[in-house]
C-alpha positions in Angstrom: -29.9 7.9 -12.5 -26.6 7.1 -10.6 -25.6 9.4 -8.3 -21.8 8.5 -6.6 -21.0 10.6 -3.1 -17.8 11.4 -3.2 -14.7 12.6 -1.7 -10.9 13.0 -3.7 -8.3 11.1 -2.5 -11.0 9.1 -0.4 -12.3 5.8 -0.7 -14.8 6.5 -3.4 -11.9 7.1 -5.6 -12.4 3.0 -6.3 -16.1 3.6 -7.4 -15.7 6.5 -10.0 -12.7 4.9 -10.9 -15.2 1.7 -11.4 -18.0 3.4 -12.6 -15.8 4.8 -15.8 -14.4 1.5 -16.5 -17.8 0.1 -16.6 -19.0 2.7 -19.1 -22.0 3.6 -17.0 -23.5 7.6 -16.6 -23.2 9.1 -12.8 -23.4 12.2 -11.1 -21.0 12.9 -8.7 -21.7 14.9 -5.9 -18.7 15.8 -3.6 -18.4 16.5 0.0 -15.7 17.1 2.4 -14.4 15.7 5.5 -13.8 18.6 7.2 -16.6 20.9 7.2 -19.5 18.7 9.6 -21.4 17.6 6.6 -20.8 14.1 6.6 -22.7 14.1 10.0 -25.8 15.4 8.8 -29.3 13.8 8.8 -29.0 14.0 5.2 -25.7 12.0 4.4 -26.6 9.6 7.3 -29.6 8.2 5.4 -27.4 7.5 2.8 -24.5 5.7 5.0 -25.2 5.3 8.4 -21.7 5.8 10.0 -21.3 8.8 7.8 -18.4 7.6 5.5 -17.9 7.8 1.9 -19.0 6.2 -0.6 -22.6 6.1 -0.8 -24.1 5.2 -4.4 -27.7 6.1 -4.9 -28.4 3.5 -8.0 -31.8 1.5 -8.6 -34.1 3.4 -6.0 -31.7 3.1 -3.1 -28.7 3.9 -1.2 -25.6 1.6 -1.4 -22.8 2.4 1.3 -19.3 0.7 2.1 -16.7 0.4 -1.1 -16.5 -3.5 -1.3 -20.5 -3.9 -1.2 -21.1 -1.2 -3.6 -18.0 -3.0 -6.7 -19.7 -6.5 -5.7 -23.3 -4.7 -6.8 -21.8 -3.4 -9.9 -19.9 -5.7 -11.2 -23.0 -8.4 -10.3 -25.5 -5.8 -12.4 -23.4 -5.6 -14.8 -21.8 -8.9 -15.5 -18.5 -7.8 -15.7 -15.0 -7.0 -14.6 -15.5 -9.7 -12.0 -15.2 -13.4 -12.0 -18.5 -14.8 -11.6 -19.8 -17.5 -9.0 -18.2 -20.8 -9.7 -15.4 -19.8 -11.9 -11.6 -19.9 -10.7 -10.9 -16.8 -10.2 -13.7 -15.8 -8.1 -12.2 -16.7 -4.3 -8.7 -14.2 -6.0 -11.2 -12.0 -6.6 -13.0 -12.3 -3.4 -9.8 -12.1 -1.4 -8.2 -8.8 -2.9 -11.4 -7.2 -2.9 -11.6 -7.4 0.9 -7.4 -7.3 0.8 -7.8 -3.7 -0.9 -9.9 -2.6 2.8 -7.5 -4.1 4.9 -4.3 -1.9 3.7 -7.2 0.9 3.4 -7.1 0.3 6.9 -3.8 1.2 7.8 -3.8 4.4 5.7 -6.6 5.4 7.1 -4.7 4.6 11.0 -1.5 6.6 9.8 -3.8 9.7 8.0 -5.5 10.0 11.6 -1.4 10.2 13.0 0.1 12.4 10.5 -2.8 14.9 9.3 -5.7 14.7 11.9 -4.2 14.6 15.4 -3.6 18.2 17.0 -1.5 19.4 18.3 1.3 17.2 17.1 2.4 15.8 21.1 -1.2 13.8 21.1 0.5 11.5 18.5 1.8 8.0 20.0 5.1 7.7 17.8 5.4 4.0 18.8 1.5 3.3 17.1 2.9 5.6 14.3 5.7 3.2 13.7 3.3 0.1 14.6 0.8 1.5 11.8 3.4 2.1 9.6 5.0 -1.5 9.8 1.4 -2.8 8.9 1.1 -0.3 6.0 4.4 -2.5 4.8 3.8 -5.4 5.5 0.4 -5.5 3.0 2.8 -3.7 0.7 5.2 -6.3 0.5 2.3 -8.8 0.0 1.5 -6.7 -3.1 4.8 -6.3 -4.3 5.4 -10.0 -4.2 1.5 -11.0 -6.2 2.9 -8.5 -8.6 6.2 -9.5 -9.7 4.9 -12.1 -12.7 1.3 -10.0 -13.7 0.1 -6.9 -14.8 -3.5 -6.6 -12.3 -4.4 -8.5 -9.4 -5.7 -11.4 -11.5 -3.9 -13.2 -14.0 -6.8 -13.3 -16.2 -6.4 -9.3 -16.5 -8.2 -6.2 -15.5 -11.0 -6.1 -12.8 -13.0 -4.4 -10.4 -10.5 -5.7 -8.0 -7.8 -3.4 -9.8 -10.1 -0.4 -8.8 -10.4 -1.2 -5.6 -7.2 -0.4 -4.4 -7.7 3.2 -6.1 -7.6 5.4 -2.9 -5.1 2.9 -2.0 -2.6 4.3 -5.1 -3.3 7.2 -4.6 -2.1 7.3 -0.4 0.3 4.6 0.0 3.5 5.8 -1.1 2.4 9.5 1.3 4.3 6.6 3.9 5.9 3.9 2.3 9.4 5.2 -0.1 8.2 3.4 -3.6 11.8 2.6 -4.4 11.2 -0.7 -1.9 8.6 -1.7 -3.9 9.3 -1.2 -7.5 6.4 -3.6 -8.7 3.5 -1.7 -6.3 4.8 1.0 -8.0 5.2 0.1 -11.4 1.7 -1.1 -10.6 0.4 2.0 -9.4 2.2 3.7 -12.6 -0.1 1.4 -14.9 -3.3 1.5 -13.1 -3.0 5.5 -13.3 -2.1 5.8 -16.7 -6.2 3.9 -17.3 -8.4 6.1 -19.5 -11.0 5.3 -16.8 -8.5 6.8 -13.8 -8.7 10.1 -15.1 -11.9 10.7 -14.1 -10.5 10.3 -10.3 -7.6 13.0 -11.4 -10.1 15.1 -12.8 -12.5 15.2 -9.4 -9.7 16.9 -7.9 -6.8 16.5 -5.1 -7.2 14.7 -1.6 -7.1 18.3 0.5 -5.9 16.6 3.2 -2.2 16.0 2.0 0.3 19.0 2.7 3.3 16.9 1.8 4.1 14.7 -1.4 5.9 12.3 1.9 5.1 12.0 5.3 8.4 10.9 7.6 8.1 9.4 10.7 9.0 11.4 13.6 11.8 10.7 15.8 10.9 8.9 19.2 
């Protein structure tokens, strides 16, 4: 039995998403990020700095998004390039690529939905952590201008990684300077297997289809 822990809108958006393309049966079990849970004795045995995902698969618990596709797509032998081949450093790269813009979503949620009341927010790191959110944009928008998916060779789990990351970054970024992300984004979310993220519901989180950045 599979069990994914799960959040919409959050970074276990890339495993469902993953888990459907692979074909395999789950259980999902959501939680939320606002009501203390994820601090519990119980979640924290399942990922120790209480974040989502955790995967119970194979008698255990697997936590953190990139360790958790590398497992499947290892156990499964597929949607992944495997050790040796060319594509496996691309793979490698975008995987850990997909965190790294995660990162900067995750900076400008904590400005734009968390902080309270609005005067404890630092425009300047607002605009810093905005910058940074395009700059991994434009890297995107540029690998995509001549393919279809992060690899040339076609869909992977590297595709599904950046699923939270569809689903957030044009909240800050206008997608009419980046027509390929967004094209992109259009394609990936149009995937038989992304419907199952649409179906486990809306990030509660977002209040506005666009966040602008204050003046300051």
């Amino acid at each position: 039995m599979i069990r994914l822990h799960h959040i919409p809108g959050s970074r276990s958006d890339r495993i469902l998403w993953l888990l459907e393309e692979l074909g395999l049966e789950y259980e999902l079990r959501t939680w939320s990020l606002t009501d203390g849970s994820l601090r519990t004795p119980e979640f924290r045995d399942l990922s120790p700095a209480g974040r989502i995902p955790a995967l119970e698969i194979d008698g255990r618990a697997i936590f953190e998004s990139g360790a958790i596709v590398q497992y499947l797509t290892e156990r499964e032998g597929r949607l992944a390039p495997k050790s040796g081949e060319t594509e496996r450093a691309d793979f490698l790269e975008w995987v850990s690529f997909a965190e790294t813009q995660a990162y900067q979503l995750q900076a400008l949620n904590i400005h734009h939905v968390f902080l309270r009341p609005e005067a404890a927010r630092s425009v300047p790191h607002m605009k810093l952590d905005t910058m940074r959110l395009a700059v991994t944009a434009k890297a995107l928008e540029r690998h995509l201008q001549d393919r279809e998916y992060i690899l040339k060779s076609g869909f992977s789990a590297a595709d599904c990684m950046f699923g939270f990351n569809l689903y957030a970054t044009f909240r800050f970024l206008h997608e009419t300077d980046f027509p390929n992300f967004a094209a992109y984004r259009d394609r990936m979310m149009a995937r038989p297997g992304y419907a199952a993220v649409k179906a486990s519901g809306e990030n509660p989180l977002y209040t506005r289809d666009f966040y602008e950045l204050p003046d300051g």
